[in-house]
C-alpha positions as CSV (number, residue, x, y, z in Angstrom):
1,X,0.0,0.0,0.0
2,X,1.6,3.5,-0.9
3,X,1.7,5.9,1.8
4,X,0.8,9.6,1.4
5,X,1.3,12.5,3.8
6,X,0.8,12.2,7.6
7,X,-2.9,13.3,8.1
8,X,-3.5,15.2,11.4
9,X,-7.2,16.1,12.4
10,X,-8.1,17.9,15.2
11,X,-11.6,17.2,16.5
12,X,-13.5,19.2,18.8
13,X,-14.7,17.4,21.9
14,X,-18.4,17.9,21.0
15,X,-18.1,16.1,17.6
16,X,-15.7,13.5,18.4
17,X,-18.4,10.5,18.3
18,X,-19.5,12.1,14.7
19,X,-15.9,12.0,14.0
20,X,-15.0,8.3,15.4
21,X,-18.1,6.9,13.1
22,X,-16.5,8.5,10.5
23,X,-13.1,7.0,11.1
24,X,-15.0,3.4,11.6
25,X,-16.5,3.8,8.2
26,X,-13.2,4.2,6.9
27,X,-10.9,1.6,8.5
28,X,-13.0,-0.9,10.8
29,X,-10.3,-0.4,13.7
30,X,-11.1,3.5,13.6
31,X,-13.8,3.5,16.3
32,X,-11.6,5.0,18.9
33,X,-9.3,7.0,16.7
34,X,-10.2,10.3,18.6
35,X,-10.1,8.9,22.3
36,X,-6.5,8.9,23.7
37,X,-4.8,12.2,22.7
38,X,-7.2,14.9,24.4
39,X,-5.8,18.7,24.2
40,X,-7.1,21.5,26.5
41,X,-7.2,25.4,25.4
42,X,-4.1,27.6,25.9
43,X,-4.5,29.1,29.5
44,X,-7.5,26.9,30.5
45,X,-5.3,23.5,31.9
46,X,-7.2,20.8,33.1
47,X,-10.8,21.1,30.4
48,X,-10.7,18.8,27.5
49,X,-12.4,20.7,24.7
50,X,-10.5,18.3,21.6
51,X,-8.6,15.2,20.3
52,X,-6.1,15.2,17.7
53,X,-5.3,11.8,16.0
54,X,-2.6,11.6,13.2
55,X,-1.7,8.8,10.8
56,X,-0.5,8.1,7.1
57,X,-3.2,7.5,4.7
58,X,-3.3,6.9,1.2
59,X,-4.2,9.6,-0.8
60,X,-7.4,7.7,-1.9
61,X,-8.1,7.1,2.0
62,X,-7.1,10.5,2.9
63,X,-9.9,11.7,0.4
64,X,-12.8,8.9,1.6
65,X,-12.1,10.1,5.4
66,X,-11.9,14.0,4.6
67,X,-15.8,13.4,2.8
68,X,-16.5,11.3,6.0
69,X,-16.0,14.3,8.4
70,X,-16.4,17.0,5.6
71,X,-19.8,18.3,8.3
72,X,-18.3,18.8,11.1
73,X,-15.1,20.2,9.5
74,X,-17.9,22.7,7.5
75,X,-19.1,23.3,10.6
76,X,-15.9,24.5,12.1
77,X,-15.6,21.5,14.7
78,X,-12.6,19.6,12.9
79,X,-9.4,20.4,11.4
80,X,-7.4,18.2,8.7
81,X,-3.7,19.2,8.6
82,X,-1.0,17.6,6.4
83,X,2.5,17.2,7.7
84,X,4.5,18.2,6.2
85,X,4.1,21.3,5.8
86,X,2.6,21.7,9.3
87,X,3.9,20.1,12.0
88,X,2.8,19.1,15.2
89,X,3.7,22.7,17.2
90,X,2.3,24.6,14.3
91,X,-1.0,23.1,14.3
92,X,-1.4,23.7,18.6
93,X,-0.4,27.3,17.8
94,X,-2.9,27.6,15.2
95,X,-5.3,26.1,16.9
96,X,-5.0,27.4,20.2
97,X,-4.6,24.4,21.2
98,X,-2.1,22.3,24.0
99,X,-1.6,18.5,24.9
100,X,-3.8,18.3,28.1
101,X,-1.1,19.8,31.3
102,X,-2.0,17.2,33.9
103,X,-0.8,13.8,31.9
């Protein structure tokens, strides 16, 4: 399987079971792909308000799970970032985003 870009979506908290059927629908092990990498807002430590996942997809998976989520990411509650050119700091800062302070 050729590899494309690492994909890196960002998922508010509130959409993150729209987002994990998503993922499911794309890869059957993606029912939890937004549960175990929670980020808190810059200056508010402690208050989960998003997950970020990342992972290489194929460019033909990459396109099936971007029309998946295409809703919430209209409806400004998800992300998708490609790395490069982003990278992982990049995306927190334009976010305003942090990894959660108390792990």
């Amino acid at each position: 399987m050729a590899r494309g870009d690492r994909v890196v979506v960002v998922v508010r908290e509130s959409s993150r079971d729209d987002a994990n059927a998503g993922a499911s629908r794309v890869d059957p092990n993606g029912a939890n792909t937004f549960e175990s990498s929670p980020l808190e807002a810059v200056g508010s430590p402690g208050v989960i308000v998003a997950y970020w996942c990342g992972w290489h997809m194929t460019p033909g998976k990459e396109a099936e799970f971007r029309s998946e989520i295409s809703a919430i990411v209209g409806a400004g509650n998800a992300s998708v970032f490609n790395m490069p050119p982003e990278t992982p700091e990049s995306i927190l800062a334009s976010t305003g985003l942090q990894e959660l302070s108390s792990r």
